[in-house]
N, C-alpha and C positions, 0 to 999 in steps of 0.2 A: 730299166729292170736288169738285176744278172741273177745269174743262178748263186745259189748256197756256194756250190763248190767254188762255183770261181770267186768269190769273199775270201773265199777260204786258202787256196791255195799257195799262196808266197806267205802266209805265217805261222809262225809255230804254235798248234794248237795239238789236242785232240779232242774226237768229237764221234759223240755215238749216238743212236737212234734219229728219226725223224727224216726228210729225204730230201737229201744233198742234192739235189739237181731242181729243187723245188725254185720258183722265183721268189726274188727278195726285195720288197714293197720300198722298202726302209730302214734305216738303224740308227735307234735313239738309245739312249741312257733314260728318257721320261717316260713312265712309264703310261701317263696320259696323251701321247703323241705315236704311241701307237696304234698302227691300224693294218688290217687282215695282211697278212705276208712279212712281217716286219721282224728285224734281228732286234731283240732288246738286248742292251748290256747293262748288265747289273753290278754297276761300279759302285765304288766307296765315294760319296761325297763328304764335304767339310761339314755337313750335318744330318746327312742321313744315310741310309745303307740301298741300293738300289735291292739287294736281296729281299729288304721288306715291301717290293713293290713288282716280285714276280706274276703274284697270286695276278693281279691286275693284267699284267700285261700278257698273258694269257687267257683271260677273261676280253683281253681286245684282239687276239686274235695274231699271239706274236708265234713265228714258227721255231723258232730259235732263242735261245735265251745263252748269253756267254758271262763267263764266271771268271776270276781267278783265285778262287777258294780250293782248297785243300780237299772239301768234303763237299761240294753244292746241293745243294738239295735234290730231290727225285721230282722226276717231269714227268708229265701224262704222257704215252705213248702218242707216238708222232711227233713230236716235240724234239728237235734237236738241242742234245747238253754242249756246249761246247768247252774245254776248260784252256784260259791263253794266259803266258806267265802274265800280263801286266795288263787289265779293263779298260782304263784311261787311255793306254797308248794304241789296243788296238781300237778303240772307240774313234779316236783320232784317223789310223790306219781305214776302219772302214768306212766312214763316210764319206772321206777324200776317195777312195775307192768304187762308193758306191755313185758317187756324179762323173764317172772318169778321170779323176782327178785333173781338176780345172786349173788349178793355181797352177800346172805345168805351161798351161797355154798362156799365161799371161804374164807380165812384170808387173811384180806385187815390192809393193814398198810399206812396211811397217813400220810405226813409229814409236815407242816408248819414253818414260819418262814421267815424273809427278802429274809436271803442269804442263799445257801446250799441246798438250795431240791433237786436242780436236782442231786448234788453228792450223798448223801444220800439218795434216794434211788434208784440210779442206785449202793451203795454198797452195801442195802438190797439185790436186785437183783440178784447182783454176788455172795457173801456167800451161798443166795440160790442155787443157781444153782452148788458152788460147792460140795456143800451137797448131788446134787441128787434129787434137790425138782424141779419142774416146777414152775417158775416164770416170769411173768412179770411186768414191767415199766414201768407207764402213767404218763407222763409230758411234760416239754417244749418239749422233744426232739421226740416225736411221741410214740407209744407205741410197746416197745420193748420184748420177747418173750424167756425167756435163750438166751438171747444176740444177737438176732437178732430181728431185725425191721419188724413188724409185717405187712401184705401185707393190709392194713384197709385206705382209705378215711375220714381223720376223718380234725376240722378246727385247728388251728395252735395255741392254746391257751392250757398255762398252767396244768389247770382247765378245763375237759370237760365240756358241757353243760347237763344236766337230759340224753334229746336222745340220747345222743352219748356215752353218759358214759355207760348206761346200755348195751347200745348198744355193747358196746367195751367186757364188764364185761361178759357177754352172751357170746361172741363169746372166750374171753377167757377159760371160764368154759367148754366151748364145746370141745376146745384144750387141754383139759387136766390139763390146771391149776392151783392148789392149792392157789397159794399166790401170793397178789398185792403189791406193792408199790408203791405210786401216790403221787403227788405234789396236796398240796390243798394249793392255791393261795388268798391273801386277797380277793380277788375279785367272786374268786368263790365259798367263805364261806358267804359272805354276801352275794351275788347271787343265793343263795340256791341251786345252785346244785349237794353239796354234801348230802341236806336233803335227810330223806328216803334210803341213802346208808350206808349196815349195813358194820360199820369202827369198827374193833377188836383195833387198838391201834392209838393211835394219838398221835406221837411226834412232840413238839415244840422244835426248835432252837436258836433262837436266835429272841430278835426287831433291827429294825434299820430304818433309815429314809427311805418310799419308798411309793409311791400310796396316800400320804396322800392328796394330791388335789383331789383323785379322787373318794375319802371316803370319801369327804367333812372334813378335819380335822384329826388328833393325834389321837382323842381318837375313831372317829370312825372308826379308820383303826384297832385299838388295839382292838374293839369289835367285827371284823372280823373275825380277829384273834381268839380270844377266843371263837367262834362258835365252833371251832373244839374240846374242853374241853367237852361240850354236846351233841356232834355227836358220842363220841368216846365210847366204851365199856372204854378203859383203857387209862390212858396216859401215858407220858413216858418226860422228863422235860430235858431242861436244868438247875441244880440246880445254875447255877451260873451266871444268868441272871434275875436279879428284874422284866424286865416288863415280860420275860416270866412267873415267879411266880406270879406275878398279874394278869396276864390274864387267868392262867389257873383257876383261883377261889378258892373254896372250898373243889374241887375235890382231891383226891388223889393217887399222881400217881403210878404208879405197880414199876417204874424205874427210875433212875435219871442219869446222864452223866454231864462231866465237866471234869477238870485239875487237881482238888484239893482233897484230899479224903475229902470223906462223908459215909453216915450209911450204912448200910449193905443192901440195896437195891439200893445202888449209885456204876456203873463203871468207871472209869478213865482211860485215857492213857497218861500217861508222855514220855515225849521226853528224851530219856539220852545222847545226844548229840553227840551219835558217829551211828548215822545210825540206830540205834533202838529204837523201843517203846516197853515201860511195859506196858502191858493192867492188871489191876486189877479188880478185885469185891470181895470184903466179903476178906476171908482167901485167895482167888487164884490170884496168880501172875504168868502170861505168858511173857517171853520176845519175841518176834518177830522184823523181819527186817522191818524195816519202808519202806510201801509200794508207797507210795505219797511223795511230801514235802509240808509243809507249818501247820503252826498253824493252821488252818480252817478248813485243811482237817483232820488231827487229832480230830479235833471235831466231823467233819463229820463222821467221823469212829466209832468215841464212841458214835454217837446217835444212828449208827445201830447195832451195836455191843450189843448196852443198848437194844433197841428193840427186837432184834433177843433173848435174855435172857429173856425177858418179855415173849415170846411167846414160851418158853420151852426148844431151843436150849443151849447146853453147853459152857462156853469157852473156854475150853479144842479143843474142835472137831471149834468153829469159827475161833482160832487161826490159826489152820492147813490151812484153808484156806486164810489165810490174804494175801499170796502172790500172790491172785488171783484179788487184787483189784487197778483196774485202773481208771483214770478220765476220766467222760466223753468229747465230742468232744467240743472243745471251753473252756473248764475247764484249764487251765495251760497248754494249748496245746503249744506244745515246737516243731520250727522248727530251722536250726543249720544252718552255714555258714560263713564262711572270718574268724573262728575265733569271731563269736558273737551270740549269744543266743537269739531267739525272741520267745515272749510268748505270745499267744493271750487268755485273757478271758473274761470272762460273767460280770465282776466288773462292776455293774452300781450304786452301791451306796456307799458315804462316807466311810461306814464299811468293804465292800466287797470289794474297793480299798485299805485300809487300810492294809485287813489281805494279800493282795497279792501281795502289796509293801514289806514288810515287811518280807515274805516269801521268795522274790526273793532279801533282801536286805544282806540276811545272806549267800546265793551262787554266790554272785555278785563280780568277782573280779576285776574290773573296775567302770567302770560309769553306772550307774541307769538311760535309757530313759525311761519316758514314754507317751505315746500318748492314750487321750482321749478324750471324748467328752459330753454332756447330752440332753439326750430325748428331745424334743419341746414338749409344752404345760401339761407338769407337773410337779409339784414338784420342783419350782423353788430354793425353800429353798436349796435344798440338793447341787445346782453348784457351790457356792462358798465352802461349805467345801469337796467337793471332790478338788479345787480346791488346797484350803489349806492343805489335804491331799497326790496330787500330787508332790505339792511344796516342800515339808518338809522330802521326802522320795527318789527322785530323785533328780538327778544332771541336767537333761532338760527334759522339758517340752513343748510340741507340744498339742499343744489346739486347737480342729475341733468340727467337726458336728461326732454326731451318727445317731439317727433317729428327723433331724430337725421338721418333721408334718410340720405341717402352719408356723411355728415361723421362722424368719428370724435367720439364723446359726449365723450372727454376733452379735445378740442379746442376743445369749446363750451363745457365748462364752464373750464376755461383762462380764456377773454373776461371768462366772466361773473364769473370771481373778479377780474379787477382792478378792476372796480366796489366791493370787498367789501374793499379794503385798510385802509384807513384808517376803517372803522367799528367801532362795538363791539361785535357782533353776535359770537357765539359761530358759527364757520362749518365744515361740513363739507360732502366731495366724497362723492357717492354717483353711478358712471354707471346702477345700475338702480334702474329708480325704486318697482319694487314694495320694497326692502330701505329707497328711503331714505324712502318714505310709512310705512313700519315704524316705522322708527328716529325718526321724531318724533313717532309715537303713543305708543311708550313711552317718551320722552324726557319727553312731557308729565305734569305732574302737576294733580290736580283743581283749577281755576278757571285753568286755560291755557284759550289758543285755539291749534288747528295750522289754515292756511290750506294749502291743497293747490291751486295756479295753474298756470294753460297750457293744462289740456285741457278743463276745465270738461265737458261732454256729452261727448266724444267715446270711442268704443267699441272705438277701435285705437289701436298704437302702431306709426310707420313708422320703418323703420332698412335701412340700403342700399337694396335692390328689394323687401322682403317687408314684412308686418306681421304684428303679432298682437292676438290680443283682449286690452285693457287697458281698464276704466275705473277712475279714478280713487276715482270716491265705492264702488263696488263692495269696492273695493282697503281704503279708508278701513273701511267697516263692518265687513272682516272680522277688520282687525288692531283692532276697537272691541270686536269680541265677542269676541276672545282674551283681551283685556285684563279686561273686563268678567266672565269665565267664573274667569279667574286671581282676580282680585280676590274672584267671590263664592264661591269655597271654601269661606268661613264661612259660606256658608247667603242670599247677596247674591241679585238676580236678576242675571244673566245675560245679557238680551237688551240689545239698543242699541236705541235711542228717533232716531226721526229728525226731523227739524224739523214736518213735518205729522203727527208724531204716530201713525204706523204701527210697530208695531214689527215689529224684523229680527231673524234666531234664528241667521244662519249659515248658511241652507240657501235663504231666498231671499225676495222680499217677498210680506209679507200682503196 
C-alpha cells in the first residue's frame, strides 16, 4: 500500500479534491479490475476511451480517477481529479511505483522481434537455471519460474499491461528471483507498457511481416519496434538483418549474433552438418551437440547465448549447458505414428512458415504436408505469401481457418490461395480445421512429415464473438491413434509416441 501523495509526488500533475494521504489499493486503466481504494486511469486505448468507463469505476470504489484531457469531467466529492500531461506514461509510472518498483531489483532481459520470442527466452531461461541462477519467463506462454509455471492469474497477452507486469515483477522478486526474460511484443512497446520498466538488455531478432494493420502501416509497426532501443540500458542485435539495424538507431549495441562472422563483440553458431554446432565469439570456439533442429532455432540460441555474454556469463560454462535447451510447447512439437512424423507450430507468418518448412524439408524423407491457415481481420497482405511459401516447400497443401474473428474463413482462405497458383503443391480448401488436420494425417503415408502451423500452443479457436476449445497437437494425436489403432488390427501397437517420448492411448497423457 502507499498513500495518494506519495503516487503523486515525483510527477507532474495537478490535482484537486478527495484525500491525498488516503491509501492506494491499486492502479489500472480497467475499469473492471478495480476495487475499494484504487487510482483508475482513464487513457485512450486503440479502441475505446477509458473516459467511458469512469461511471464504473467509481461505482467500484475507485478514489482517484486521472485524466489527460483538457476538460475531465466532474467527480463526486471525495474523489480525487487528477490531470497528467501523458495517461499512458503515467499509467506505466504508477504501477512500477506502486509495487516499489521491482524491475530495479532485478536483470530483466527483453526480447523483440516478428518470430522467436517465446523460444528465446524460454532459452535465456533454461541456461539460467542451469547455472544455478533463479529465473523466470513472461510471455505468450504465461509466466514461468525455473521451469515451472508460476501459480499467477494474469490475461493471455504476450506483453503484460503496467498492473500486471509489475504486478508479476514484485511477486517475482519476492520469490527469490534474480533474472527476467520477457517477450516485448510490437504492441506492447507502442502500448507503453514496457515504459518505466528498468530493461538491462534489449535484444532484437529478426523483422517480418506481422501486426502491420494494426500499427496502422510498415513503418509504424517498425517504430514499435524500435521503442525497445530507448527502453533498454543495452542492446544486443541481429547483425544480419537491415530492418533490425535500422530500427535500433544510433544506439550501440554491447553484442551482436547471426550465421556469419563478425567483430569481436559479434557470436555465431554454424551448423556443421553432422548433428553439431560451433558456437563462436572473439578467439573461443565450442563445439556442442546440436540441441533443437532447424535454422531459427539456431538463431534463437545465438540471440541468447549473445545476451547471456552481454550480461557477464561465459561461454565456456553456457556451452556446458546447451544440452539443457528444449522448445517450448507448440514450438516444433513433434508427435510420431503409423510411421509418420507430425509437427505442430506457432508459424503465423510468411518468415516463420518459411524457416519451419525448410527446417522439416532437410529431415523429411518422404512427402512435406502441410496444413495452415491466417488470422481474420489482420494483415491481409501476409495470406498470399504464406501461401506462396506453403506452396513452394511442400508437396500438399490443406488450407483452413486459424482464428477466423468476424471474417468469413472462406474469404481467408480465397487470399491465401492466390499465393498457391502457380506452385506444384497438390492443394486443398478445408474451412474446419479439425477435418482438414484429419485429412492430411491420413493423406500421409510412413516416412512423410504433416506440419500443422498458426496456432502452435494455443487452446482456442476464435470465430465471430465466440470460441471454442481447440488444440492443435491434441487434434494431431488423436487422428494418430486412429490411424495407428486402424493400422494395428494385425496385432500392431496402437499407441502414438510423442517427441519426449511419453506415450498417448487416446484418453489423455501419461
Amino acid at each position: 500500500m502507499i498513500e495518494l501523495c506519495e503516487l503523486l509526488k515525483n510527477w507532474p500533475c495537478t490535482a484537486k479534491g478527495g484525500d491525498f494521504r488516503a491509501l492506494v489499493s491499486g492502479v489500472t486503466d480497467h475499469s473492471a479490475e478495480v476495487i475499494p481504494g484504487s487510482v483508475f486511469v482513464a487513457r485512450k486505448g486503440r479502441s475505446a476511451s477509458g473516459l467511458d468507463h469512469i461511471q464504473e469505476a467509481l461505482r467500484r470504489g475507485a478514489i482517484a480517477v486521472v485524466t489527460d484531457i483538457s476538460r475531465p469531467p466532474a467527480l463526486p466529492q471525495g474523489v480525487s481529479a487528477i490531470s497528467v500531461p501523458d495517461a499512458a506514461d503515467f499509467l506505466a509510472y504508477a504501477c512500477s511505483a506502486f509495487y516499489g518498483h521491482p524491475s530495479r531489483e532485478l536483470t530483466v532481459f527483453a526480447v523483440t522481434g516478428t518470430n522467436g520470442k517465446t523460444t528465446t527466452t524460454r532459452f535465456i531461461g533454461q541456461l539460467l537455471k542451469a547455472g544455478g541462477i533463479r529465473a523466470a519467463v513472461i510471455g505468450t506462454l504465461g509466466v514461468w519460474i525455473d521451469g515451472r509455471k508460476a501459480p499467477l492469474q494474469i490475461p493471455p497477452m504476450t506483453t503484460l499491461p503496467p498492473a500486471h507486469l509489475h504486478r508479476v515483477l514484485r511477486y517475482c522478486a519476492d520469490e527469490g528471483v534474480t533474472h527476467i526474460a520477457m517477450e516485448a511484443s510490437s504492441l506492447g512497446l507502442s502500448g507503453r507498457r514496457l515504459d518505466h520498466c528498468s530493461i538491462d538488455y534489449g535484444i532484437f531478432l529478426n523483422i517480418g511481416t506481422d501486426h502491420h494493420a494494426e500499427h496502422g502501416g510498415e513503418e509504424a509497426y517498425l517504430h514499435a519496434k524500435g521503442r525497445l532501443s530507448g527502453l533498454a540500458g543495452q542492446i544486443v542485435l541481429n547483425a544480419e538483418d537491415p530492418a533490425v539495424l535500422r530500427i535500433a538507431g544510433d544506439k550501440l549495441p554491447v553484442m551482436t549474433f547471426g550465421e556469419r562472422p563478425g567483430g569481436g563483440s559479434h557470436l555465431r553458431i554454424d551448423d556443421d552438418g553432422n548433428g553439431n554446432w560451433m558456437v563462436v565469439y572473439g578467439e573461443d570456439q565450442v563445439c556442442i551437440h546440436a540441441p533443437v533442429e532447424g535454422r531459427h532455432n539456431r538463431l534463437n540460441a545465438a540471440a541468447a547465448f549473445a545476451s547471456l555474454v552481454a550480461a557477464g556469463f561465459g561461454l565456456a560454462e553456457l556451452c556446458r549447458y546447451a544440452s539443457c535447451l528444449s522448445l517450448p510447447e507448440g514450438r516444433m512439437q513433434e508427435a510420431e505414428g503409423a510411421g509418420i512424423r507430425v509437427f505442430v507450430d506457432y508459424a503465423h507468418t510468411p518468415d516463420a512458415l518459411e524457416a519451419v518448412l525448410g527446417a522439416l524439408s532437410t529431415v523429411c524423407k518422404g512427402r512435406l504436408i502441410s496444413v495452415f491457415g491466417c488470422g481474420g481481420d489482420r494483415d491481409r497482405e501476409k495470406r498470399p505469401q504464406m501461401g506462396r511459401v506453403a506452396g513452394e516447400y511442400s508437396d500438399s497443401v490443406w488450407v483452413t481457418s486459424d482464428n477466423p474473428r468476424s471474417e468469413e474463413p472462406a474469404r481467408i482462405i480465397t487470399d491465401v490461395m492466390e499465393g498457391l497458383e502457380n506452385t506444384a503443391a497438390i492443394v486443398r480448401a478445408e474451412t474446419d480445421r479439425e477435418r482438414a488436420i484429419r485429412g492430411a494425417i491420413y493423406e500421409a503415408e510412413p516416412g512423410d512429415v504433416v506440419l500443422i502451423a498458426g496456432k502452435g500452443h494455443e487452446e482456442i479457436q476464435i470465430s465471430r464473438s465466440a470460441s471454442r476449445p481447440f488444440s492443435d497437437f491434441r487434434t494431431a494425436l488423436r487422428f494418430l491413434g486412429e490411424r495407428e489403432a486402424e493400422d494395428g488390427a494385425a496385432g500392431g501397437d496402437d499407441r502414438v509416441q510423442t517427441a519426449d517420448r511419453f506415450w498417448y492411448d487416446g484418453s489423455g497423457m501419461e
